[in-house]
Structure formats: structure tokens, C-alpha cells
Backbone bond lengths (Angstrom), bond angles and torsions (degrees), N, CA, C in turn:
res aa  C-N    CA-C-N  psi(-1)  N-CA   C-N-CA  omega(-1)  CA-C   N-CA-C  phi
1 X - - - 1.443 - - 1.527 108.37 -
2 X 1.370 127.22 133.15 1.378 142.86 -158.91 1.386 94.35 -103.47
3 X 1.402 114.66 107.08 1.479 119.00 177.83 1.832 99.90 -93.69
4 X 1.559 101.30 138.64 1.697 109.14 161.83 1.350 124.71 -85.76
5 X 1.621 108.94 178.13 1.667 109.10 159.99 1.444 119.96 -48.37
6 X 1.323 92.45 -50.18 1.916 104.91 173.65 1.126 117.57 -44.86
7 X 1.437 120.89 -47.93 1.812 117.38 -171.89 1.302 111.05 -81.99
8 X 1.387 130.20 -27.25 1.305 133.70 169.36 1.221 88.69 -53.82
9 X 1.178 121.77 -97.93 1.131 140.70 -167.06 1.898 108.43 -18.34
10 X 1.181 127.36 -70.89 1.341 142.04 170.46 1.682 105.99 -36.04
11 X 1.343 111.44 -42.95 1.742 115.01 -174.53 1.583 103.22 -85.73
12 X 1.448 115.28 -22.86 1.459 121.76 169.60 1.654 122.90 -40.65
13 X 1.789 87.48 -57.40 1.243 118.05 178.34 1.636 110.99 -64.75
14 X 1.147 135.22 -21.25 1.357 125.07 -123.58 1.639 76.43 -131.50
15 X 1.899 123.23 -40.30 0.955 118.29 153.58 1.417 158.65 -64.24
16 X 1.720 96.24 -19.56 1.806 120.53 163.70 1.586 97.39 -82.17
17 X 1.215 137.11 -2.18 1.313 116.40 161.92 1.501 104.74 -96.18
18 X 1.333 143.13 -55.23 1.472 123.64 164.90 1.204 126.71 -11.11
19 X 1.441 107.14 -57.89 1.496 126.64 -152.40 2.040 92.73 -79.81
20 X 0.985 105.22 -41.24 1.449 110.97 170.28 1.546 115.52 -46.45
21 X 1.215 107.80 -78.44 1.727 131.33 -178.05 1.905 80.29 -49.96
22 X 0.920 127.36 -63.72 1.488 115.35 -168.68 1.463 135.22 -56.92
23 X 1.715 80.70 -15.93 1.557 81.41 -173.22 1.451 105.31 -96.82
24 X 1.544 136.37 -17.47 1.282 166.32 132.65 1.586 89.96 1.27
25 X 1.394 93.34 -77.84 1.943 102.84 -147.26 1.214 73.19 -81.93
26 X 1.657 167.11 10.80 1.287 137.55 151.09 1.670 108.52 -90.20
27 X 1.320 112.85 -12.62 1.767 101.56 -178.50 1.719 84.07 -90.15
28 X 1.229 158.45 -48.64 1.733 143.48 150.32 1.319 104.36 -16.42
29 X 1.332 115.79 -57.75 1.842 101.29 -171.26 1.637 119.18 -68.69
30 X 1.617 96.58 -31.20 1.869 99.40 164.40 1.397 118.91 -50.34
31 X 1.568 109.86 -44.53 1.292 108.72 -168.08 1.306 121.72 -79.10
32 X 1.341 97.45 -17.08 1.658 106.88 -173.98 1.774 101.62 -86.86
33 X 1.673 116.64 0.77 0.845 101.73 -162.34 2.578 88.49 -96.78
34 X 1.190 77.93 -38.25 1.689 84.23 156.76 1.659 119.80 -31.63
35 X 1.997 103.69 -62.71 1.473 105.81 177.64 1.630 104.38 -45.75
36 X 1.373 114.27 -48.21 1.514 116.35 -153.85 1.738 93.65 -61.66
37 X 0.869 113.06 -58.52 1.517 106.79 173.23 1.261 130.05 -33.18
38 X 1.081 119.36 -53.35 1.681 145.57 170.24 1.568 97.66 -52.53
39 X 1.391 116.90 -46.71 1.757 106.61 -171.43 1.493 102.73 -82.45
40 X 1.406 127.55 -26.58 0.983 115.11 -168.79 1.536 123.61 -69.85
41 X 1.965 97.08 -40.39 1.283 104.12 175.42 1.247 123.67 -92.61
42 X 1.292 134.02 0.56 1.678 150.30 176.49 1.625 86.37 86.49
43 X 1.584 126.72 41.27 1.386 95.08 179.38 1.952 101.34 156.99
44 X 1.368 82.01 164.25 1.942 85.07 157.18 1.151 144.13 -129.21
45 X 1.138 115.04 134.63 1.719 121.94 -162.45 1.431 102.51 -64.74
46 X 1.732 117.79 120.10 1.164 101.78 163.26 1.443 114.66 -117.36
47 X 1.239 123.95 14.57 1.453 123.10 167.44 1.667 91.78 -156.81
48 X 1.189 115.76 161.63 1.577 129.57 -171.24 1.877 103.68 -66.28
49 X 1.358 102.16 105.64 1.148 124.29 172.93 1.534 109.11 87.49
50 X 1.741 141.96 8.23 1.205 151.80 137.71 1.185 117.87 -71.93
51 X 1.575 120.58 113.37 1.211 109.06 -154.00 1.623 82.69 -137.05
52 X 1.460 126.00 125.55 1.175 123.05 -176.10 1.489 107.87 -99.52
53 X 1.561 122.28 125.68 1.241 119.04 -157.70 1.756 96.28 -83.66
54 X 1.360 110.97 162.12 1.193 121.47 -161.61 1.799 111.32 -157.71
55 X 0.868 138.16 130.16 1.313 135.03 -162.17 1.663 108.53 -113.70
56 X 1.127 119.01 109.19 2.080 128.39 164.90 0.914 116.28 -102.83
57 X 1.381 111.01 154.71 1.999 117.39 -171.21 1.656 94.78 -70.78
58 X 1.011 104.45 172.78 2.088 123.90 161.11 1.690 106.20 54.29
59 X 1.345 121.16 175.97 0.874 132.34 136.62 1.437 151.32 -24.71
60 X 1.259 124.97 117.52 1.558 117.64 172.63 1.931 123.95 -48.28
61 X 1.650 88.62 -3.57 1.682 91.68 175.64 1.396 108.02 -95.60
62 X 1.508 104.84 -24.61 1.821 106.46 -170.60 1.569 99.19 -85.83
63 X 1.516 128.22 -23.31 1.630 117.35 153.11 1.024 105.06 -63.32
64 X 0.958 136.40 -35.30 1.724 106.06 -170.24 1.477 110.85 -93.58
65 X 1.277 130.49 -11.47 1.456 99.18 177.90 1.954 87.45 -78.56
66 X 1.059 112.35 -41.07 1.916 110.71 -167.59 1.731 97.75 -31.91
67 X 1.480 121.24 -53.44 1.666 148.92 -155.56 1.916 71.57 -54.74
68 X 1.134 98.09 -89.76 1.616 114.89 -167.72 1.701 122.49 -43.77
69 X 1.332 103.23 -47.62 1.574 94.29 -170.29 1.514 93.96 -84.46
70 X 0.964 157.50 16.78 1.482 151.90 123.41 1.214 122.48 -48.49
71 X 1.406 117.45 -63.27 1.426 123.31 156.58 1.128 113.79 -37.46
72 X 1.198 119.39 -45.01 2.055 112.97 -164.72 1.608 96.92 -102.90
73 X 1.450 133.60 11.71 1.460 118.00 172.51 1.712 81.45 -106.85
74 X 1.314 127.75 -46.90 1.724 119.45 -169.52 1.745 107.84 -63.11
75 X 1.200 128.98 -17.13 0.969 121.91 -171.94 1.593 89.58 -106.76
76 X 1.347 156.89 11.46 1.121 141.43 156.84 1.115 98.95 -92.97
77 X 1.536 131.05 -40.45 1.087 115.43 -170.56 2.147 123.57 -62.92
78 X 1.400 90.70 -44.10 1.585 97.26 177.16 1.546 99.02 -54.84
79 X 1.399 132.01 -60.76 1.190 142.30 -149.21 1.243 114.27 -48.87
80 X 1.696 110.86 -39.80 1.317 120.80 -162.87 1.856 86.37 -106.45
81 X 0.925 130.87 -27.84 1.695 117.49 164.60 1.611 106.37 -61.84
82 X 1.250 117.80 -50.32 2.025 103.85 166.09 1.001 118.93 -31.85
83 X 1.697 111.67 -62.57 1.518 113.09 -175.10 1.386 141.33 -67.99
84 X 1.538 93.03 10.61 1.937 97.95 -171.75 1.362 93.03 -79.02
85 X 1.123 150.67 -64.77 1.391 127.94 -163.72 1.643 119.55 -63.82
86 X 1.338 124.44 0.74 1.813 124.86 170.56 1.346 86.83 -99.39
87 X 1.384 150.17 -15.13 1.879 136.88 175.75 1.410 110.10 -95.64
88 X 1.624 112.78 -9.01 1.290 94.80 178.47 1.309 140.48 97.30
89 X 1.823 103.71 -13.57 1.386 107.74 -163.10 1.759 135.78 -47.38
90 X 1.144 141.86 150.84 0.768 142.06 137.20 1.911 138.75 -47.00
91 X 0.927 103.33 84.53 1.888 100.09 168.61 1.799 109.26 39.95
92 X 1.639 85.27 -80.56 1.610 96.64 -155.55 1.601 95.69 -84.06
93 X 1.567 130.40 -16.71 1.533 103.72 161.74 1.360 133.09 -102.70
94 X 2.338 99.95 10.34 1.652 94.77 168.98 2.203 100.15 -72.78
95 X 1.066 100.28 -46.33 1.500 127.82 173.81 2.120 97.36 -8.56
96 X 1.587 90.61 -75.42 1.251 104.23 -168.37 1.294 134.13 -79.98
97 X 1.617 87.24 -16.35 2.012 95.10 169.57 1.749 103.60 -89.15
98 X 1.419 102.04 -23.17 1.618 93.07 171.89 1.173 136.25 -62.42
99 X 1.921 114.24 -26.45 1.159 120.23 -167.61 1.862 106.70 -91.14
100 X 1.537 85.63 -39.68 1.594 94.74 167.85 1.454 145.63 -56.53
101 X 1.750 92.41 -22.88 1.873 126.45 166.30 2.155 104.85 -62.01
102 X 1.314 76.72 -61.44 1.533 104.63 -160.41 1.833 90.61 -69.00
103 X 0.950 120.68 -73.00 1.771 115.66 165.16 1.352 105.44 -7.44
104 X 1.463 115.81 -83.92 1.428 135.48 -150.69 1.631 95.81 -67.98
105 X 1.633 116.39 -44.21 1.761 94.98 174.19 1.870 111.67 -76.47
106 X 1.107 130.45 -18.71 1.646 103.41 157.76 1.205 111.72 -94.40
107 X 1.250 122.90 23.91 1.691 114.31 172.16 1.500 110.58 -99.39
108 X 1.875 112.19 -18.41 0.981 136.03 165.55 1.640 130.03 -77.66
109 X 1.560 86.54 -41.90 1.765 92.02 171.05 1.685 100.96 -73.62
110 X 1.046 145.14 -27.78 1.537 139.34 168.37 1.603 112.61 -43.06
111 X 1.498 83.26 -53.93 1.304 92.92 -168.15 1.572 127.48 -63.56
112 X 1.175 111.95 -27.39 1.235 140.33 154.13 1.065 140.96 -74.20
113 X 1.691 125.65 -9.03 1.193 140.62 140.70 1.596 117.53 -69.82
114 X 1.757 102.27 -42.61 1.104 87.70 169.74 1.178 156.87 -53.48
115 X 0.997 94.07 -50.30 1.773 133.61 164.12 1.646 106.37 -33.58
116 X 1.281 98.49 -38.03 1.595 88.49 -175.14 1.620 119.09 -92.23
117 X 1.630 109.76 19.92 1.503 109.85 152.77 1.815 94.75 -154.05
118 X 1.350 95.67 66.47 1.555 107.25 155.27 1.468 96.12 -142.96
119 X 1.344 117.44 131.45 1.639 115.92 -172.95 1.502 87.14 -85.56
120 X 1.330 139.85 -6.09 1.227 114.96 176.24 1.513 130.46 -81.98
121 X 1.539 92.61 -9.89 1.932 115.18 -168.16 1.634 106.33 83.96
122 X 1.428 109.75 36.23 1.521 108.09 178.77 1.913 107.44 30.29
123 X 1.100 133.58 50.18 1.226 143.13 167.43 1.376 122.53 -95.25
124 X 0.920 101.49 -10.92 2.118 118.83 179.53 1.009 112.65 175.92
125 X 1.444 116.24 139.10 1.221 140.08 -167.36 1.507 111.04 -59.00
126 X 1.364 130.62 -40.22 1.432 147.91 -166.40 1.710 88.16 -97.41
127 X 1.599 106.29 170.11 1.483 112.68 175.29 1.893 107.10 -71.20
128 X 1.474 117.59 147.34 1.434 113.71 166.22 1.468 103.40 -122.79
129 X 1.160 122.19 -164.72 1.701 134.34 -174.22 1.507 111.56 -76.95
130 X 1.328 121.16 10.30 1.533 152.58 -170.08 1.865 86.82 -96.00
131 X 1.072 111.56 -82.78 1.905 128.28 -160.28 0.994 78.45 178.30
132 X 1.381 98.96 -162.77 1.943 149.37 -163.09 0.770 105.93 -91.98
133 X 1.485 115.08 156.87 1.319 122.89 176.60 1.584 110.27 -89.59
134 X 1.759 120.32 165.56 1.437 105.63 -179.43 1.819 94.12 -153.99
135 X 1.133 121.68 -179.87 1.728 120.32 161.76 1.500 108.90 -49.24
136 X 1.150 126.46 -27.53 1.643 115.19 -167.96 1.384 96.24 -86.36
137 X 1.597 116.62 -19.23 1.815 98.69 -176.10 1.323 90.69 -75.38
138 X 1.229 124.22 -56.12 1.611 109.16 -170.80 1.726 124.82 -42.48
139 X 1.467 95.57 -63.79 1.750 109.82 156.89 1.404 111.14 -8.34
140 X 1.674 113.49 -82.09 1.285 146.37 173.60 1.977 115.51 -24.00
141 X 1.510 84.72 -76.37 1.204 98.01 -163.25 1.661 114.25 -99.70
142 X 1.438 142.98 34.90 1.132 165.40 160.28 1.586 106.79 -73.61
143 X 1.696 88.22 -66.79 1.592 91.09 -157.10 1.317 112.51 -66.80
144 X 1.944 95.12 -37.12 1.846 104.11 -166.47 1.668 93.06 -83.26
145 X 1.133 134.80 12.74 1.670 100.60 168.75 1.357 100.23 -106.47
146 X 1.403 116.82 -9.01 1.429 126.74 -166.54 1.797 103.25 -78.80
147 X 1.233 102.08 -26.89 0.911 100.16 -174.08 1.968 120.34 -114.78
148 X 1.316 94.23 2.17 1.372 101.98 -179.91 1.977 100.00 -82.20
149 X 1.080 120.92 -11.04 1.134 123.69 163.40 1.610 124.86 -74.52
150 X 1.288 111.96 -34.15 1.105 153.35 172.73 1.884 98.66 -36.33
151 X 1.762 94.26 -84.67 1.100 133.31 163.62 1.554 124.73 -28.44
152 X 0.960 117.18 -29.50 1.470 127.34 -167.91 1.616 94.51 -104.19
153 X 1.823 133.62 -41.77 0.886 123.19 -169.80 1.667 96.38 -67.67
154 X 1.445 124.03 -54.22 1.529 119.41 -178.47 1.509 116.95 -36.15
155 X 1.392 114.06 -44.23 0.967 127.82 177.17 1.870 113.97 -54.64
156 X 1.152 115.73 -46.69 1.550 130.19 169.59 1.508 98.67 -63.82
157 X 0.973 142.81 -58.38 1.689 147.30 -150.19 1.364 87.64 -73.73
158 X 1.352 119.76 -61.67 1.940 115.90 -162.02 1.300 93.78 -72.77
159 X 1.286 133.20 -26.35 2.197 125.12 -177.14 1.579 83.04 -70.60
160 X 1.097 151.28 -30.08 1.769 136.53 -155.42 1.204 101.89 -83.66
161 X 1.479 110.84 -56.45 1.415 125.53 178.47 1.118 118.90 -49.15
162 X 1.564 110.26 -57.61 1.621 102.78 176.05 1.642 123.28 -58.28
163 X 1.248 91.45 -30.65 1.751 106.15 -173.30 1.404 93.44 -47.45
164 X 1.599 118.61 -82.30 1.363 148.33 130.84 1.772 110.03 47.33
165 X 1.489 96.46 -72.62 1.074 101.76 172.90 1.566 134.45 -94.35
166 X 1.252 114.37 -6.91 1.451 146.17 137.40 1.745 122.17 -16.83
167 X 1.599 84.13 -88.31 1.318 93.40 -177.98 1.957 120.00 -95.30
């Protein structure tokens, strides 16, 4: 397939918005990496050994997956916006794996905010062996299961492509 100025150009575009939205939900994962701090120490240090106490929702475990799965949805997202021009894409499937990338990392950062005032871990809608259920599990866990399906098809489309161009 004979790519133009135009399609470069068009996947250019299509890739400085990934990389945008990605870099978004990674300055959220910085900050959340702040909360994690704050839970760990009941607080923040503002001079060496003054530590001004400070109060955050959840657990020091529910910051850290928030810290991390931000990091690891912003860095999939850029990663796989690099790679559209070595797969080759076409227009209408950089288009649709982009929106579906970018979906799934704020469908993820929800989910992960949520979580941190659902005692259940927004993991199911009903109560599990976590706590109860509340509006934030729903909140939470709507978008990201909605879209963890989502996720897996992108995941199939870019394995074809690469194959694709492979063999």
C-alpha cells in the first residue's frame, strides 16, 4: 500500500493526539504518586523531620495500583501511537485504535479513582469480600470493564497488522 504526504501527515496528527491524552493520564499517575506518599506517611514533609499530617481516602495499596496503572495505561498509549507508522496503518484503523487506546486509558483512570472510595475496589457492581458496593463501584467499574473488552480487540487488530506486515 502506497502511503502519501497526506497520510503521514493525517497519522502524524492522529498520533500527537495519543501522545497528548497519554501524557495527561501520566501527569494523574505522578500525582497520584504524591497521594501514595501522603498515605504512606500520614502526611507531608515540609522540612526534614516536620511532617504536616494530612488525611487521603483508601489505602496505601489503592495509591499505588492508581500511581502505576496510569503509568502503564500512558505508556501503552504513546507506545502504540509510535508504532503506527512501522504497522502501516490505514486512516480509518489508526482513527479507531486511537480512540479505543485513549477510551480505555480514561476508562481506566475512572476506574481507578474510583476505586479509591468504593470499599469494594469498584470490582463489581454488588458487594464482594473487598466491602460494599457504593456509586463509585458503579462509576468505577462500567467504563473500565466496558472497555477492557474494548482493549483486547485493539490488541487483536495491531497482532494482525503486525503479523501482516511480517509475513
Amino acid at each position: 500500500m502506497r502511503q502519501d504526504a497526506g497520510h503521514a501527515i493525517a497519522i502524524g496528527r492522529i498520533q500527537r493526539a495519543m501522545i497528548a491524552h497519554g501524557l495527561l493520564i501520566l501527569l494523574i499517575g505522578l500525582f497520584a504518586g504524591i497521594g501514595l506518599l501522603i498515605s504512606l506517611i500520614g502526611g507531608l514533609e515540609v522540612w526534614p523531620g516536620k511532617i504536616i499530617s494530612i488525611g487521603v481516602p483508601a489505602t496505601s495499596e489503592a495509591w499505588v495500583r492508581l500511581h502505576l496503572g496510569q503509568l502503564l495505561n500512558a505508556f501503552l498509549i504513546v507506545l502504540v501511537a509510535l508504532c503506527f507508522p512501522v504497522l502501516g496503518l490505514d486512516l480509518r484503523a489508526a482513527r479507531r485504535i486511537a480512540w479505543m487506546l485513549v477510551g480505555t486509558g480514561w476508562a481506566n483512570t475512572i476506574f481507578y479513582l474510583a476505586a479509591l472510595f468504593a470499599p469494594n475496589r469498584a470490582l463489581t457492581l454488588g458487594d464482594n469480600r473487598f466491602g460494599e458496593a457504593n456509586l463509585a463501584s458503579v462509576i468505577g467499574l462500567v467504563p473500565a470493564l466496558l472497555f477492557s473488552f474494548i482493549s483486547i480487540v485493539v490488541v487483536v487488530m495491531l497482532a494482525k497488522q503486525a503479523l501482516r506486515r511480517v509475513v
